[in-house]
OpenMM code with the backbone's topology and positions (N, CA, C; nanometers):
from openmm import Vec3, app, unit

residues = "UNK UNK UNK UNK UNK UNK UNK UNK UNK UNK UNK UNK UNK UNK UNK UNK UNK UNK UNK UNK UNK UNK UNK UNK UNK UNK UNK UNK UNK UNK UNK UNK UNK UNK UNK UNK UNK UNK UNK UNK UNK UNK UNK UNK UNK UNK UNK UNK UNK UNK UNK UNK UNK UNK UNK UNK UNK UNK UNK UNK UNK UNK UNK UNK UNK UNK UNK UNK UNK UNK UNK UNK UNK UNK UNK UNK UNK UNK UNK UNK UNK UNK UNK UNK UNK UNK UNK UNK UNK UNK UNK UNK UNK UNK UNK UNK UNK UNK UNK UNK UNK UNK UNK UNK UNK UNK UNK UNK UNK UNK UNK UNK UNK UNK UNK UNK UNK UNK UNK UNK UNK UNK UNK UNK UNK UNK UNK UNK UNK UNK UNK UNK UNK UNK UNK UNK UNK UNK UNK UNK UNK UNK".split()
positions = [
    Vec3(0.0841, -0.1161, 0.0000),
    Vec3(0.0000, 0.0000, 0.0000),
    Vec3(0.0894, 0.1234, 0.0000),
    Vec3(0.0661, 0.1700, -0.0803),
    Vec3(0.1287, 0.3323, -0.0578),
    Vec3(0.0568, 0.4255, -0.0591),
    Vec3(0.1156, 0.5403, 0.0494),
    Vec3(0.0867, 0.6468, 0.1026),
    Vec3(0.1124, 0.7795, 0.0428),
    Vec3(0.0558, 0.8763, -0.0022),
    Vec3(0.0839, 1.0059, -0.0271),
    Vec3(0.0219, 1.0957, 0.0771),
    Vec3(0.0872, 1.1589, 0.1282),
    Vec3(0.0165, 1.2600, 0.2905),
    Vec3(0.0966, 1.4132, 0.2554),
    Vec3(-0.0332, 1.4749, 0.2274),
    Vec3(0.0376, 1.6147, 0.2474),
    Vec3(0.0916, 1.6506, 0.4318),
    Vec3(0.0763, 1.7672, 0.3721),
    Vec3(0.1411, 1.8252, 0.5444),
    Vec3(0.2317, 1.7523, 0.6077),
    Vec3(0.3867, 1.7572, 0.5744),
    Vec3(0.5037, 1.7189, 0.6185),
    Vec3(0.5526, 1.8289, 0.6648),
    Vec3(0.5484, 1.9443, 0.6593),
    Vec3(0.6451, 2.0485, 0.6959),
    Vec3(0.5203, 2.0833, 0.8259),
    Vec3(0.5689, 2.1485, 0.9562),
    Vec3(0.4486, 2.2653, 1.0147),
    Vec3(0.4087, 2.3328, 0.9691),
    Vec3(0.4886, 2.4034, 0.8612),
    Vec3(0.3607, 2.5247, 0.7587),
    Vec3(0.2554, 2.4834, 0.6487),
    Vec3(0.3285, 2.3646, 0.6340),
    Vec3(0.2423, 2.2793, 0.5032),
    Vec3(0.0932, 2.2160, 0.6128),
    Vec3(0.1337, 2.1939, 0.7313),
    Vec3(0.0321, 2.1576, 0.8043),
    Vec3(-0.0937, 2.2530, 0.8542),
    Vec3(-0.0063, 2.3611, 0.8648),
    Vec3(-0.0550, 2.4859, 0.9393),
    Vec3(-0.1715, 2.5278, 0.8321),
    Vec3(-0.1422, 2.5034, 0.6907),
    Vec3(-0.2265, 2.5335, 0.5340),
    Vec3(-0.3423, 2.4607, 0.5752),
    Vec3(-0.3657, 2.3912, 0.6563),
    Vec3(-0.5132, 2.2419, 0.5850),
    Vec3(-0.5404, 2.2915, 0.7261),
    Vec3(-0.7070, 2.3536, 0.6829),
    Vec3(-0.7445, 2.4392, 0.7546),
    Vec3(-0.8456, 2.3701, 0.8635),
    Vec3(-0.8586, 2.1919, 0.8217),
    Vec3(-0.9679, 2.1349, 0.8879),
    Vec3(-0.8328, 2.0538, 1.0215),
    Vec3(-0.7153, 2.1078, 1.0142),
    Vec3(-0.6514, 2.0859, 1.1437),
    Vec3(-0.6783, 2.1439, 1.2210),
    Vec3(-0.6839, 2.0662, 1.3631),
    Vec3(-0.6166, 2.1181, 1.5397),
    Vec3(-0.5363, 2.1905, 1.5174),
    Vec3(-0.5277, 2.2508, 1.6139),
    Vec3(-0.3908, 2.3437, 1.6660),
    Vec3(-0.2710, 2.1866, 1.7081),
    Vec3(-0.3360, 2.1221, 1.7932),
    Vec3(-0.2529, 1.9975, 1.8731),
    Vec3(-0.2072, 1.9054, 1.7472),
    Vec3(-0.2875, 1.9143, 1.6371),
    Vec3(-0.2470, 1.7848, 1.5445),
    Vec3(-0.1216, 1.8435, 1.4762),
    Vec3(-0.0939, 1.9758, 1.4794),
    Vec3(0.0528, 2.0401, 1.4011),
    Vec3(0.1471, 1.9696, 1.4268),
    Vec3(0.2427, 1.9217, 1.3098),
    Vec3(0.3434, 1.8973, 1.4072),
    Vec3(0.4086, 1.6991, 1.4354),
    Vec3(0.2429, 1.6582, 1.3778),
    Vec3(0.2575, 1.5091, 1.4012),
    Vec3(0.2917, 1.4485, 1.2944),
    Vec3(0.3725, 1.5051, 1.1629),
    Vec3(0.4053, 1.4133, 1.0610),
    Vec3(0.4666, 1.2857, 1.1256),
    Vec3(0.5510, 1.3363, 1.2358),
    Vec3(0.6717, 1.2123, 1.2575),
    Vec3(0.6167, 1.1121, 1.2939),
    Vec3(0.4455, 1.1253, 1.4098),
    Vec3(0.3615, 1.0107, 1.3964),
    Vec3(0.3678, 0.9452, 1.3084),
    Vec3(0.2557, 0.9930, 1.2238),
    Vec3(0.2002, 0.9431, 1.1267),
    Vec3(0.2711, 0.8882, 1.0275),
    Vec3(0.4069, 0.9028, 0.9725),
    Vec3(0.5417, 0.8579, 0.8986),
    Vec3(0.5431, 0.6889, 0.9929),
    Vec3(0.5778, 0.7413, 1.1679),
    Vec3(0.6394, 0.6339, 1.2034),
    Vec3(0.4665, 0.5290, 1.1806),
    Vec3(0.3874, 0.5682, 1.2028),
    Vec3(0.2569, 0.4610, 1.1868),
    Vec3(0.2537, 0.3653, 1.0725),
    Vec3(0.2705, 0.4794, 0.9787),
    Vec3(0.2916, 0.4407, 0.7953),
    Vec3(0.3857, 0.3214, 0.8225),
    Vec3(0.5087, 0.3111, 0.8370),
    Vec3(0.5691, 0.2645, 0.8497),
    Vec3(0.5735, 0.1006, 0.9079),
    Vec3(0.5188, 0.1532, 1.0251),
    Vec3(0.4975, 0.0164, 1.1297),
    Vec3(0.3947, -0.0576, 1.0743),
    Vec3(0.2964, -0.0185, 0.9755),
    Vec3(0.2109, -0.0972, 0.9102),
    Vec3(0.2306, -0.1283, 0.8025),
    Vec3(0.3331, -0.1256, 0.7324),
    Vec3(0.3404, -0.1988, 0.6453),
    Vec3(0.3816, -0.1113, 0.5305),
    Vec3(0.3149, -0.0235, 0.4959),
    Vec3(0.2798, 0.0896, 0.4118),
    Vec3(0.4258, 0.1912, 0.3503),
    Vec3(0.4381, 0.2173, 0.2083),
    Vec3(0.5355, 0.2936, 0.1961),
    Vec3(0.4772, 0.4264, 0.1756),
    Vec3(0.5628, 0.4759, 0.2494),
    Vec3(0.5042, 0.6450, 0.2123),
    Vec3(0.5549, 0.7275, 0.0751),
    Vec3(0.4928, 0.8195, 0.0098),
    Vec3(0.5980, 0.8633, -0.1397),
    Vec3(0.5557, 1.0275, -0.0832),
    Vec3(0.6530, 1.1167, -0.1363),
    Vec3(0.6279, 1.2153, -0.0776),
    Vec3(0.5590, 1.3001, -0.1864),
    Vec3(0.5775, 1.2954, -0.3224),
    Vec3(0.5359, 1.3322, -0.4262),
    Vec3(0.5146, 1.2542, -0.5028),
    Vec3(0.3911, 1.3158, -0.6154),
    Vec3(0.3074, 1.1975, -0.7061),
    Vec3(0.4111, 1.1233, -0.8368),
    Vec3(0.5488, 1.2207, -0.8801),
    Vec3(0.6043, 1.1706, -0.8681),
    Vec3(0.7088, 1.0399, -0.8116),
    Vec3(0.7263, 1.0067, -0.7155),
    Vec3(0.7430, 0.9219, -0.6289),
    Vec3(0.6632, 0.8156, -0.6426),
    Vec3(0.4878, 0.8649, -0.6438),
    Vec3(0.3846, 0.7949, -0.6367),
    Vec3(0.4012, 0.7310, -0.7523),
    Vec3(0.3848, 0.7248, -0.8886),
    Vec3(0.4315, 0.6947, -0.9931),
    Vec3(0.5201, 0.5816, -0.9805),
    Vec3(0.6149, 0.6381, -0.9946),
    Vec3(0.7252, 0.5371, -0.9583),
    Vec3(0.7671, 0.4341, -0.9269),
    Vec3(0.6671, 0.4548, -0.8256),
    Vec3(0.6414, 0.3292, -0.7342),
    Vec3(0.5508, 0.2460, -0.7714),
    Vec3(0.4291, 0.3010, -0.8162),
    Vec3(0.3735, 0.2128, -0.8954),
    Vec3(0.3988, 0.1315, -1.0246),
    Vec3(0.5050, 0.2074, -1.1031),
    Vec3(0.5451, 0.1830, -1.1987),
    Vec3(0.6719, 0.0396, -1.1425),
    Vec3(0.7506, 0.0702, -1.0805),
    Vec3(0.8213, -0.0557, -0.9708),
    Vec3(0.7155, -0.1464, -0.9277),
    Vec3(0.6380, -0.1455, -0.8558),
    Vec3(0.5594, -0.2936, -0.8664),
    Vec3(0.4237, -0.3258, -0.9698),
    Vec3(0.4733, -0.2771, -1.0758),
    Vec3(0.3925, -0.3509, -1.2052),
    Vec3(0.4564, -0.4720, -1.2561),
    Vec3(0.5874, -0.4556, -1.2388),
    Vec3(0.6915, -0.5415, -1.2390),
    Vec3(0.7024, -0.6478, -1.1720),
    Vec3(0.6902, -0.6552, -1.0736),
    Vec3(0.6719, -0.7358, -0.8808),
    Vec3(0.6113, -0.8865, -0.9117),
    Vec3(0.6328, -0.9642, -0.8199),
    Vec3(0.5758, -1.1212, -0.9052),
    Vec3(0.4062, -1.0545, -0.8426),
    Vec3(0.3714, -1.1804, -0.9544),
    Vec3(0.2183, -1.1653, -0.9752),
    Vec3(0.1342, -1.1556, -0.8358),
    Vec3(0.0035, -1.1318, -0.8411),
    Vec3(-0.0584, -1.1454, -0.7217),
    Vec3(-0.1679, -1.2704, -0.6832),
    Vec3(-0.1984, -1.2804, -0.6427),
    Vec3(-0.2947, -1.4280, -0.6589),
    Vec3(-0.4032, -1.3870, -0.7066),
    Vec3(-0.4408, -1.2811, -0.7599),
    Vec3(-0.5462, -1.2700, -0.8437),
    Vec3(-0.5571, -1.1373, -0.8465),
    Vec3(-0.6725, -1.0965, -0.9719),
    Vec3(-0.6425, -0.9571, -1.0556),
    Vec3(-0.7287, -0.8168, -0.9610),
    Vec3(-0.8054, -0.8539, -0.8508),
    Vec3(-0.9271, -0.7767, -0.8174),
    Vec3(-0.8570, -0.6537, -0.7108),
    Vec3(-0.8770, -0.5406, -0.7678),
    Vec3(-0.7730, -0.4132, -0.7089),
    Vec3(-0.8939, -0.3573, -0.6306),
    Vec3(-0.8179, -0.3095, -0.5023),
    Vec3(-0.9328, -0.2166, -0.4056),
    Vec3(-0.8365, -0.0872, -0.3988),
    Vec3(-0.9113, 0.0511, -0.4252),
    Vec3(-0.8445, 0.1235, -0.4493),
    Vec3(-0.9349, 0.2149, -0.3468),
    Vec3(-0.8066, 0.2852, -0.1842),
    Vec3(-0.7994, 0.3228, -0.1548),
    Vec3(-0.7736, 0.4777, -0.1109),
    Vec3(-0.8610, 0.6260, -0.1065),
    Vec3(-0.8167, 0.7249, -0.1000),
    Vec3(-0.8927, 0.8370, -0.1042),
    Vec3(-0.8118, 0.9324, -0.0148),
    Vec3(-0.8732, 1.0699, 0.0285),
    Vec3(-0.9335, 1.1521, -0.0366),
    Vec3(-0.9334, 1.1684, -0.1473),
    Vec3(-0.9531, 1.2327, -0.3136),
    Vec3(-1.0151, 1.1924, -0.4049),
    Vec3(-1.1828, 1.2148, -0.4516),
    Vec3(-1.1777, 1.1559, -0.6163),
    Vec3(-1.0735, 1.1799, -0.7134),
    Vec3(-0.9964, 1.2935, -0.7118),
    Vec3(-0.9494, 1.2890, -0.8608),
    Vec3(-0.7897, 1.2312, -0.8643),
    Vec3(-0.7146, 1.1798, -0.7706),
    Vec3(-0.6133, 1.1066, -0.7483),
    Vec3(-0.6902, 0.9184, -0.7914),
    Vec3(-0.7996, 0.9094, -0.6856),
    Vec3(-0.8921, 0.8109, -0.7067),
    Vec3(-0.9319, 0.7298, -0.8828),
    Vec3(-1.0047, 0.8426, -0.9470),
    Vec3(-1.0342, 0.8032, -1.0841),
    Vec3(-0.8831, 0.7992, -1.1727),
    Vec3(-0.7813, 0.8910, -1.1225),
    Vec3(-0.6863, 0.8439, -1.2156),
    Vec3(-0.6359, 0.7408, -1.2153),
    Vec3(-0.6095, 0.6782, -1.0726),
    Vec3(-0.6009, 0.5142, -1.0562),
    Vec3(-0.6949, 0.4186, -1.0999),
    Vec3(-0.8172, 0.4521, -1.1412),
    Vec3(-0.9227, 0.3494, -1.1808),
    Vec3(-0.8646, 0.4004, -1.3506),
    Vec3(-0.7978, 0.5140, -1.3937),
    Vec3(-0.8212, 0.4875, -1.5216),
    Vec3(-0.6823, 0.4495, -1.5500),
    Vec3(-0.6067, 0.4356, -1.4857),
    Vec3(-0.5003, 0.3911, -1.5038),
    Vec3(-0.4663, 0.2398, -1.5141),
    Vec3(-0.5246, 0.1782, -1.4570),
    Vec3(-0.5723, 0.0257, -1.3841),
    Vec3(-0.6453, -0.0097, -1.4986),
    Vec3(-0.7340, 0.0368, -1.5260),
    Vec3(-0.8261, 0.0086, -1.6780),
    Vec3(-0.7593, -0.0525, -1.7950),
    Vec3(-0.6741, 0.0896, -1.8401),
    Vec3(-0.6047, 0.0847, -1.9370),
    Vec3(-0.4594, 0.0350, -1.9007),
    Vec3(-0.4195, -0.0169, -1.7998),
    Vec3(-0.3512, -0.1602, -1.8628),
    Vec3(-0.4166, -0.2590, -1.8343),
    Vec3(-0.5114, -0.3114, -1.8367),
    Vec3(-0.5881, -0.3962, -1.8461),
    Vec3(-0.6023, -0.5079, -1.7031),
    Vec3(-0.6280, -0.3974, -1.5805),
    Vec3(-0.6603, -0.4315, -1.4431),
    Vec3(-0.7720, -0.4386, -1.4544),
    Vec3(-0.8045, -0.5245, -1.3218),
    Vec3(-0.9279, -0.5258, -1.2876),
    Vec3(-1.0036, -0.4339, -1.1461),
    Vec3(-1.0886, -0.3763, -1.1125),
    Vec3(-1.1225, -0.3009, -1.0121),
    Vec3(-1.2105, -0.4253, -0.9369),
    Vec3(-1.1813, -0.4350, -0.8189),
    Vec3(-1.3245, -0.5573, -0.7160),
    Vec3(-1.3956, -0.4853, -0.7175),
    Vec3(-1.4752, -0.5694, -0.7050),
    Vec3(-1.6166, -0.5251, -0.7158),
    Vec3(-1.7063, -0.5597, -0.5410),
    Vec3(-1.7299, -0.4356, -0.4586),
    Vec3(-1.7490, -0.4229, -0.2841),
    Vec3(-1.9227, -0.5402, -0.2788),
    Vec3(-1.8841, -0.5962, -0.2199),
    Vec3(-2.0459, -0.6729, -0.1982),
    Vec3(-2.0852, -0.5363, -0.0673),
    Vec3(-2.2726, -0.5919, -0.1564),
    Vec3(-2.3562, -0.4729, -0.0290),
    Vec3(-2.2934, -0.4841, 0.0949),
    Vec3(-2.2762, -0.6272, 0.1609),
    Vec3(-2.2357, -0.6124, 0.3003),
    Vec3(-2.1017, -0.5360, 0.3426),
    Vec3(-2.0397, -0.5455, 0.2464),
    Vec3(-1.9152, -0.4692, 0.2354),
    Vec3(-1.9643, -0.3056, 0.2392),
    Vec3(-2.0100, -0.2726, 0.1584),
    Vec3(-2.0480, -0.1354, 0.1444),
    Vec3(-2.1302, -0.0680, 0.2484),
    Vec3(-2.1932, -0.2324, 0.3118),
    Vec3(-2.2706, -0.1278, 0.4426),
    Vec3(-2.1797, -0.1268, 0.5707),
    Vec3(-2.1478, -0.1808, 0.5830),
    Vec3(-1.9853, -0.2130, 0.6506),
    Vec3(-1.9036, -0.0344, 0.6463),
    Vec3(-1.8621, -0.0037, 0.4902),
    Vec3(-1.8415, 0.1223, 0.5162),
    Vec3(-1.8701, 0.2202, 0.5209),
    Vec3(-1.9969, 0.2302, 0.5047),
    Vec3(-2.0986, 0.3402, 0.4889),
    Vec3(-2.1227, 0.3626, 0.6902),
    Vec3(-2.1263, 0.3168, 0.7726),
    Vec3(-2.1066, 0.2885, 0.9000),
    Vec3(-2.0017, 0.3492, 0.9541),
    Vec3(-1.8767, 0.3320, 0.8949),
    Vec3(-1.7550, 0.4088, 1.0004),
    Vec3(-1.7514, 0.5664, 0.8867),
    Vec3(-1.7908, 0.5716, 0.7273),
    Vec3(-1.7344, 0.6753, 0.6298),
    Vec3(-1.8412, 0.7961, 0.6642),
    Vec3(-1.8138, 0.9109, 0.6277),
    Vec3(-1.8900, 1.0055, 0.6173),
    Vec3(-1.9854, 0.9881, 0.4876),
    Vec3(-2.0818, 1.0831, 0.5015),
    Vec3(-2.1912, 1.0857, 0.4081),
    Vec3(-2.1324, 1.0755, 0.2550),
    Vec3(-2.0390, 1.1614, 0.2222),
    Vec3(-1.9917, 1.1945, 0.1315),
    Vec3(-1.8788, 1.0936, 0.0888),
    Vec3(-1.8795, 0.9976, 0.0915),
    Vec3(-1.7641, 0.8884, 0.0750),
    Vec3(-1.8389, 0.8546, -0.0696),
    Vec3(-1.7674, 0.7571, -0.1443),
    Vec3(-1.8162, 0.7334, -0.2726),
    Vec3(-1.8759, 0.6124, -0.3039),
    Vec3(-1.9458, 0.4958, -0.2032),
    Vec3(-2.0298, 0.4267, -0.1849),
    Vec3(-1.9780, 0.3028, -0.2757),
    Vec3(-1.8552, 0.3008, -0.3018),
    Vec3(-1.8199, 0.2020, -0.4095),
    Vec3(-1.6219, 0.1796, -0.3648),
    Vec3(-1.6083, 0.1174, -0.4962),
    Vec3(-1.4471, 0.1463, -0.5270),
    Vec3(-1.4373, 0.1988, -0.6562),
    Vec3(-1.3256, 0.2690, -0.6345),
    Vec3(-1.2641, 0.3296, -0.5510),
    Vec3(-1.2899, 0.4103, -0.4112),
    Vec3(-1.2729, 0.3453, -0.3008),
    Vec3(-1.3125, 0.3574, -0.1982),
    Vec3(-1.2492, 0.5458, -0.1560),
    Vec3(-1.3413, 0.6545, -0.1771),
    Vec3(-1.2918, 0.7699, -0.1508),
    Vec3(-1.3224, 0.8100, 0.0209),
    Vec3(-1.2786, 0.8076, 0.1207),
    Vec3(-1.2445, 0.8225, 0.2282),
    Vec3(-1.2869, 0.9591, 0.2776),
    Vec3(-1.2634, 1.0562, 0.1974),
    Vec3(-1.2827, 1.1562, 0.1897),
    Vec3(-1.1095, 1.2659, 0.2828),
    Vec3(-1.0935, 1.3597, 0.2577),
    Vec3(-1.0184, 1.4768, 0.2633),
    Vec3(-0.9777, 1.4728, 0.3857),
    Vec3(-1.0690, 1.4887, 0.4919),
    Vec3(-1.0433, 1.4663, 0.5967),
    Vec3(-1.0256, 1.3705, 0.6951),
    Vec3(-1.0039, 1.2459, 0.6360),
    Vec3(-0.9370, 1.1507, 0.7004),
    Vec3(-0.8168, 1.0960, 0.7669),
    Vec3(-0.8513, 1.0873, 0.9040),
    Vec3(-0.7223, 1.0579, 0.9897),
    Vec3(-0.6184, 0.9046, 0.9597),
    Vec3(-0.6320, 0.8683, 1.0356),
    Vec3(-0.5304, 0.7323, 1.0529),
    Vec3(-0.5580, 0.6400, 1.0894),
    Vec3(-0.7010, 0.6734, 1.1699),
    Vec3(-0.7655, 0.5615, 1.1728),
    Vec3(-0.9076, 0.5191, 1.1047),
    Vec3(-0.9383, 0.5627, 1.0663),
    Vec3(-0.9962, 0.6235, 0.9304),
    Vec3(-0.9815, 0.5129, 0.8000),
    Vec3(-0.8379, 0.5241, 0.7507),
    Vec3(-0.7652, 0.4623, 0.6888),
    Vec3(-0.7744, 0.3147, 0.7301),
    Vec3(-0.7138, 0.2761, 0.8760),
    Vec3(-0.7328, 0.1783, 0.9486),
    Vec3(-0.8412, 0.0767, 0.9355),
    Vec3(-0.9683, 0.1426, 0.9592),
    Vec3(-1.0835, 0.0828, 0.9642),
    Vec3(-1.0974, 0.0426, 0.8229),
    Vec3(-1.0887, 0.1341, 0.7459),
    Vec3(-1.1770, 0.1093, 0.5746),
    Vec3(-1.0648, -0.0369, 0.6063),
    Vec3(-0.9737, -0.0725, 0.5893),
    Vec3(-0.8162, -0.1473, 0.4908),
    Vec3(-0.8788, -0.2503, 0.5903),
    Vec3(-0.9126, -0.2579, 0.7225),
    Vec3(-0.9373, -0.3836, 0.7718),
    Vec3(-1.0694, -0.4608, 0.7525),
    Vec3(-1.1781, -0.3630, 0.6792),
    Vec3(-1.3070, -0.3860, 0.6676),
    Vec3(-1.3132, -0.4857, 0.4980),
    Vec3(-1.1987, -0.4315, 0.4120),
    Vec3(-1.1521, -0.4826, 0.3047),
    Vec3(-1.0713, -0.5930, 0.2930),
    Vec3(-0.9649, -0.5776, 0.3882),
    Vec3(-0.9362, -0.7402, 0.4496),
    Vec3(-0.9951, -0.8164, 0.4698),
    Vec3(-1.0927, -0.8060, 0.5297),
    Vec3(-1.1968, -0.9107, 0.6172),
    Vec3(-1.2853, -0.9491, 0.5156),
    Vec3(-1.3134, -0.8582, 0.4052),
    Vec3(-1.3953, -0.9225, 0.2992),
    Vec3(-1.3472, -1.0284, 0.2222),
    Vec3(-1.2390, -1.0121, 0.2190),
    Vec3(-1.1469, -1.1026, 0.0352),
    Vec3(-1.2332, -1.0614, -0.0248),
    Vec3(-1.2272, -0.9572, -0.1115),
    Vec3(-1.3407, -0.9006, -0.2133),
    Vec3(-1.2258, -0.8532, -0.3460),
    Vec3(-1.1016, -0.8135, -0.2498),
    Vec3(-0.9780, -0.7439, -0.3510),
    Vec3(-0.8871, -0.8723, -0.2942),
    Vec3(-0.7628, -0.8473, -0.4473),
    Vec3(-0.6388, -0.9186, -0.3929),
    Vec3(-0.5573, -0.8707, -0.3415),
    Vec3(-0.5838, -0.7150, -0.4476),
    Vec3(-0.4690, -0.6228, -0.3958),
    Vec3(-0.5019, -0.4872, -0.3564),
    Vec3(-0.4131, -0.3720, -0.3016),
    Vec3(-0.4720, -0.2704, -0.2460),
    Vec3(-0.4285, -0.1570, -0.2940),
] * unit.nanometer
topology = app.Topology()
chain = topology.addChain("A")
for resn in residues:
    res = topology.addResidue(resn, chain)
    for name in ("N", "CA", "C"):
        topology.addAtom(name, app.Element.getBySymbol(name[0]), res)
């Protein structure tokens, strides 16, 4: 799974206006969290790229069904159209799945996959959706 997280610097944090005063400040958390779970972080979409482009390569997966994770529709659809056109497959969320996240997501989440999380999502947030998707086997990969 990889990670793209704005607000690494305190001023870059200080910008995203739906922060705490107390949450300034916690990249080094949230890096070391990233981390401890598994997760690579990229700091730019560059990076992001990259990396994706590095495990297209990667041995195969046990099967083709992608769950696509993230804060953003339009980061979101470029991965569904990206995935498309090389000839991926997107899983497809069973209802129970979807009511599953419709339960922890805000109103405004995108009721499907690409699973959009929405903007303001914390860490655990993240947490919940990835374990609710685990627990399905619905995707192979994430």
């Amino acid at each position: 799974m990889l990670v793209l997280k704005s607000g690494r610097t305190p001023e870059g944090a200080a910008s995203l206006p739906h922060l705490h005063v107390e949450e300034l400040g916690l990249d080094g958390a949230y890096d070391a969290a990233i981390r401890r779970s598994g997760m690579l972080r990229v700091k730019t979409t560059h990076e992001l790229f990259a990396a994706v482009e590095t495990l297209s390569h990667s041995v195969p997966l046990r099967g083709e069904r992608l769950a696509i994770i993230s804060n953003g529709g339009g980061p979101a659809v470029m991965a569904v159209d990206a995935l498309l056109e090389m000839g991926g497959k997107l899983a497809v969320l069973s209802d129970e799945t979807v009511e599953k996240l419709n339960n922890i997501l805000p109103v405004s989440w995108s009721y499907g996959n690409p699973v959009d999380i929405v903007g303001d999502a914390d860490i655990d947030r993240y947490k919940k959706v990835t374990e609710i998707l685990l627990e399905s086997d619905e995707a192979d990969a994430f």
